[in-house]
C-alpha positions as CSV (number, residue, x, y, z in Angstrom):
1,X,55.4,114.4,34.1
2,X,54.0,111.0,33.4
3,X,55.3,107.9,32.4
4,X,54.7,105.6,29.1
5,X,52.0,103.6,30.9
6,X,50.1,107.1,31.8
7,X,50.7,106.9,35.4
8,X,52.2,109.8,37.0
9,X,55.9,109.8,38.2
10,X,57.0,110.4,41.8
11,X,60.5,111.7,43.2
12,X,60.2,110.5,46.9
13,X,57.6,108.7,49.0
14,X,56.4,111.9,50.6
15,X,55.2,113.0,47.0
16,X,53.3,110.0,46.5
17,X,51.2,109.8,49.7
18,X,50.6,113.3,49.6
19,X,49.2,112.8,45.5
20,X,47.2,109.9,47.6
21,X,46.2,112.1,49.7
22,X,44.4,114.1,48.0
23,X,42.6,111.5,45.3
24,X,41.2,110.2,48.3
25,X,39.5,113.5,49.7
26,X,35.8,114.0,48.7
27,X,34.0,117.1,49.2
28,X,30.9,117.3,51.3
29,X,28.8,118.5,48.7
30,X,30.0,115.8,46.4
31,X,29.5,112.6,44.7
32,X,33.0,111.2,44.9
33,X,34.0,108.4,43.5
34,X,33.8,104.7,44.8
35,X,36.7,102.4,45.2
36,X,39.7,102.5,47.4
37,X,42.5,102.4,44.8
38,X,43.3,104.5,41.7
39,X,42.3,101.8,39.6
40,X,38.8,101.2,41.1
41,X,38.3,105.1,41.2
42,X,39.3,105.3,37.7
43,X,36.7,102.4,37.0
44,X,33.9,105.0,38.8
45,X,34.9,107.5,36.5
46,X,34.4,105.3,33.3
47,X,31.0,103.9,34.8
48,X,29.8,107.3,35.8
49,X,30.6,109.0,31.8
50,X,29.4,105.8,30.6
51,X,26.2,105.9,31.7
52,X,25.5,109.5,30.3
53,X,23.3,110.0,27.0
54,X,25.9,113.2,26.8
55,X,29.3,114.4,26.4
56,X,31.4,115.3,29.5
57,X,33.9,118.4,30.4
58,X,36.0,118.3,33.3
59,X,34.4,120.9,34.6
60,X,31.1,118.9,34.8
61,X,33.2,115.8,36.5
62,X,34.0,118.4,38.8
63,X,30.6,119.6,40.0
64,X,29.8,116.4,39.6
65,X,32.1,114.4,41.9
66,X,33.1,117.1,44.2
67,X,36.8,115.8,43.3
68,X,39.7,118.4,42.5
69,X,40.4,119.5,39.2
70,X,43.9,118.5,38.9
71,X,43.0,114.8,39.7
72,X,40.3,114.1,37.6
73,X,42.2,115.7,34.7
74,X,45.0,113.7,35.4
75,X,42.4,110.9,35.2
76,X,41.2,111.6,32.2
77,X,44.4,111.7,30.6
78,X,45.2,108.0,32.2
79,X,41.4,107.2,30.3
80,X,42.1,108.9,27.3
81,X,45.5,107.3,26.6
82,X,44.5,103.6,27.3
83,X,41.7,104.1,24.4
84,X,38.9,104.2,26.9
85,X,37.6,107.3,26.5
86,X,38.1,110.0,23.3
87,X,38.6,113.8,23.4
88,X,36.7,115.6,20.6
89,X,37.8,118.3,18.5
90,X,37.0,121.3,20.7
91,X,39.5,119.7,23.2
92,X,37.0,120.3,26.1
93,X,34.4,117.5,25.6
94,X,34.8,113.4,26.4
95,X,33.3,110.7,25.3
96,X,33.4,106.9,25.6
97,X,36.3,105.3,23.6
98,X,36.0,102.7,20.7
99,X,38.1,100.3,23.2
100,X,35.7,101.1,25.9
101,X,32.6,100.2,23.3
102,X,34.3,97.2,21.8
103,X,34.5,95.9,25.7
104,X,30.7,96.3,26.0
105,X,30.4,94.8,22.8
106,X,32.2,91.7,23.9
107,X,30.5,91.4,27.3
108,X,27.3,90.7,25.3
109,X,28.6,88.9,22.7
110,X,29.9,86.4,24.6
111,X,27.9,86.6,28.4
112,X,27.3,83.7,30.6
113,X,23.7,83.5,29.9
114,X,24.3,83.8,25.4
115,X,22.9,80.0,25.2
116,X,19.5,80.9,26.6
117,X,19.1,84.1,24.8
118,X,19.8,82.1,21.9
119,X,17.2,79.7,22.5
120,X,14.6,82.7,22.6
121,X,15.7,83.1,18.8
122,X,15.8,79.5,17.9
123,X,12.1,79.2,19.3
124,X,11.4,82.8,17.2
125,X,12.5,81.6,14.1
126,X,10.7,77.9,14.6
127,X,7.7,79.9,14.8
128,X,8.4,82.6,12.0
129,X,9.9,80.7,9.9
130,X,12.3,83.7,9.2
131,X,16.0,84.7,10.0
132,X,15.7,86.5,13.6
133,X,18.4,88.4,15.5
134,X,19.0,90.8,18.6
135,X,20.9,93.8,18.3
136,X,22.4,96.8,20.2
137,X,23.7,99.9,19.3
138,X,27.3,100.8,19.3
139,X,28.2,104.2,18.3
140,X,26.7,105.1,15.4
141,X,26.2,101.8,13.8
142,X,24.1,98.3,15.1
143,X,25.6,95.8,16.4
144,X,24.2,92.2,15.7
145,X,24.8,90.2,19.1
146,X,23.3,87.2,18.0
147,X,21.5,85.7,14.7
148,X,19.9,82.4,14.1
149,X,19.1,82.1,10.7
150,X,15.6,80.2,8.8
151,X,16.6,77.1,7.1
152,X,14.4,78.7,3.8
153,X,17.3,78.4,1.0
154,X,17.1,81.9,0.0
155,X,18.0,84.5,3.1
156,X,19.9,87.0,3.6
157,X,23.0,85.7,5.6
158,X,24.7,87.9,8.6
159,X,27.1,86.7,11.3
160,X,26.9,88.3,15.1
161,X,29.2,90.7,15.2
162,X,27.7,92.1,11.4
163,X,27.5,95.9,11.3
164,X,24.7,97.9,9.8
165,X,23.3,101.5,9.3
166,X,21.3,102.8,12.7
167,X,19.1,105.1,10.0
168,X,18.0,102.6,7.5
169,X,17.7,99.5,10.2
170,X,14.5,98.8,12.0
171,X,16.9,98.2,14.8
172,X,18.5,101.2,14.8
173,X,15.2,103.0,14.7
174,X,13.6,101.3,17.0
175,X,16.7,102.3,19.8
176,X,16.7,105.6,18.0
177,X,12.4,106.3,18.9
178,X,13.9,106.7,22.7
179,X,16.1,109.3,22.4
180,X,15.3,113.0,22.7
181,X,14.9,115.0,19.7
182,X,17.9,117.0,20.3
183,X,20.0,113.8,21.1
184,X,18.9,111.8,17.9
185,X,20.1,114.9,15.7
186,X,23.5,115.0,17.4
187,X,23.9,111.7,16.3
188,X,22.4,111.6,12.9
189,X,23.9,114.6,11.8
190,X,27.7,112.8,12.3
191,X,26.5,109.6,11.0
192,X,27.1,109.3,7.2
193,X,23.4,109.4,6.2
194,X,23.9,107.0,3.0
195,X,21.4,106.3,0.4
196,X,21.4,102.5,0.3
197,X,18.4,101.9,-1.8
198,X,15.5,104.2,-3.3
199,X,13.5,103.6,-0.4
200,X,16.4,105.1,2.2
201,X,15.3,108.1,3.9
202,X,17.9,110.4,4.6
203,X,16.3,113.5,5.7
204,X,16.5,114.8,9.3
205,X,12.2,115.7,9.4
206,X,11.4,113.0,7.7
207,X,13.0,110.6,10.2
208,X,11.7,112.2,12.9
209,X,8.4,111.9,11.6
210,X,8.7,107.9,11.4
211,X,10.5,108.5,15.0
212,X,7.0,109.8,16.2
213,X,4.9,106.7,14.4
214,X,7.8,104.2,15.9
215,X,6.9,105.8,19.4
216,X,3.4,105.5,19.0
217,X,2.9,102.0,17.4
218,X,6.0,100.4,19.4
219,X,7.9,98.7,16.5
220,X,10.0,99.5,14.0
221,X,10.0,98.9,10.1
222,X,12.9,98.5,7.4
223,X,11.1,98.0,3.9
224,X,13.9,97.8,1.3
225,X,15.4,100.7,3.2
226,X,18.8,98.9,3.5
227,X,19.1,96.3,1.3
228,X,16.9,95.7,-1.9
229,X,14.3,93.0,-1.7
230,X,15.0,92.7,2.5
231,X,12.0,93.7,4.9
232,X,12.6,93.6,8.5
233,X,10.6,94.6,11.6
234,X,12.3,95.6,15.2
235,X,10.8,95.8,18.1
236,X,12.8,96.9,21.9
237,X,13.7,94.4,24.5
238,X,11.8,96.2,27.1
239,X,14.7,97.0,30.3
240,X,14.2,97.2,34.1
241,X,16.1,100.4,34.0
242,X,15.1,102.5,31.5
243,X,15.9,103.4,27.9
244,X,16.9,99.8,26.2
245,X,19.9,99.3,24.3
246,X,18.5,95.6,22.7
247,X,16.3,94.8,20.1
248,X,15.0,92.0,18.7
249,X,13.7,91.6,15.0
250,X,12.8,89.8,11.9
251,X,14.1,89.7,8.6
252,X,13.0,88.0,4.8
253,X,13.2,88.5,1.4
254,X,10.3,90.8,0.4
255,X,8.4,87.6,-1.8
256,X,8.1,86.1,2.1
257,X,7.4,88.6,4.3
258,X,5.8,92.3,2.6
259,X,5.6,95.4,5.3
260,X,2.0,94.1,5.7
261,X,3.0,91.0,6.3
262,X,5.8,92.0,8.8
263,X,3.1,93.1,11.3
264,X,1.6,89.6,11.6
265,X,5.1,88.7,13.4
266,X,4.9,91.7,16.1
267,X,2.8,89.2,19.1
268,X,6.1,86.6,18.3
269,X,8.7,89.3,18.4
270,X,6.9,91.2,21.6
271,X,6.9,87.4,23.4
272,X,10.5,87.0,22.6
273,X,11.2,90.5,23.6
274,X,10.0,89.4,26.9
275,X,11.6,86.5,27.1
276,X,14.9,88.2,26.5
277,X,14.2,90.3,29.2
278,X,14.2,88.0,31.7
279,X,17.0,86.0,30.3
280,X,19.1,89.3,30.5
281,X,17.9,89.8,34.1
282,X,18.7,86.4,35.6
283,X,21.8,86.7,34.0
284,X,22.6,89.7,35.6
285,X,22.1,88.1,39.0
286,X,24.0,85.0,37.9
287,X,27.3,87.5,37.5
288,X,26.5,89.4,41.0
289,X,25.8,86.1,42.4
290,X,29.2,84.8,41.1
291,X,31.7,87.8,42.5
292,X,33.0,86.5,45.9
293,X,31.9,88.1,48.9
């Protein structure tokens, strides 16, 4: 039986250090689970589905881990009730929770090292002469994280934190290009595949043909396919550890900037890009530096 807070209840003492017991055991053939208390093991568990391009089962965690059964469904169940992490329909799969997503969301929203990424846009649009942003995707949507806007009168005006389409943004097919065939169909075939404008592509072969030019040329272009009249070019924030989840584009009104145009900015956006990079990086160290010893 559990409790309203999702923790499980105990009769006596020897109960509860026998439980301990055995969430401590590891096998020898498995991964375990770092941390010394439930909460810290539950944090390994969210870190380890978290970093998956996939679903999980218990079963998986299992192999996985090398934990029992029992306890990792019981974690899962703690996970799943706090909002963290979401059970889907076929009551066997997991995935990351919309509380666990809005977290991640915030931790780049609002990091230590926002000013200096910021100044990378500033100096972007100074040069441009255009509204620039950097985004990140977040479920099935983009996330804008940051946005400094041209001082031209007419723009197109969106606030961090702004939402939009990951088929119809250069963004979100830019972040898209990475993924696997297979995994960019799970998602796009659950994503509302809206036709925003004439110029929307909504077709599944289609896409994945631009997916192919996107991988080949390195950047990503939106040309009315959102908004009418808006052009916009993406290209990745290149990462230290793989598959980026940050891009950093332009966007105009289509009398400023034309798709032909657009391609003029990619040296700017790829220098940013760079520059982000590194911003990200030293802030990373900045937080390790920061945790005491």
């Amino acid at each position: 039986m559990e409790n309203e807070t999702g923790c499980a209840s105990f009769r006596n003492v020897s109960e509860l250090r026998k439980t301990s017991a055995v969430e401590l055991v590891r096998e020898p053939d498995g991964a375990g689970l770092d941390g010394d208390t439930p909460t810290m093991r539950l944090f390994s568990l969210l870190e380890l589905i978290a970093a998956k391009d996939q679903l999980v089962t218990l079963q998986s965690l299992v192999e996985e881990t090398g934990l029992p059964k029992p306890t990792l469904h019981r974690m899962l169940q703690q996970l799943e009730g706090a909002g963290l992490l979401v059970r889907q329909a076929d009551g066997r799969h997991y995935g990351t929770g919309d509380r666990l997503r809005r977290l991640a969301e915030n931790l780049l929203l609002n990091a230590t090292h926002h000013g200096a990424r910021r100044a990378v846009l500033k100096h972007l649009v100074d040069e441009l002469g255009e509204s620039c942003n950097i985004t990140a995707l977040s479920g099935s949507e983009i996330v804008y994280l940051d946005r400094v806007e041209t001082p031209e009168p007419l723009r197109f005006y969106l606030r961090p934190g702004s939402r939009v389409p990951i088929h119809c943004s250069a963004s979100g097919k830019i972040i898209l290009s990475q993924m696997s065939p297979a995994q960019r169909r799970k998602l796009l075939a659950h994503a509302p595949l809206k036709q925003y404008t004439p110029k929307t592509v909504t077709d599944l072969d289609a896409l994945e043909e631009e997916f192919t030019r996107i991988r080949r040329d390195g950047f990503a272009l939106d040309d009315e396919e959102f908004l009418p009249g808006l052009v916009c070019v993406a290209v990745l924030v290149p990462s230290r550890t793989g598959r980026s989840n940050l891009a950093v584009a332009v966007q105009a009104p289509v009398m400023r900037l034309t798709a032909d145009k657009a391609l003029q900015a990619l040296p700017a956006l790829q220098r940013a890009a760079e520059a982000i990079k590194e911003v990200e990086a030293e802030g990373a160290a900045d937080d390790a530096d920061s945790i005491p010893s």
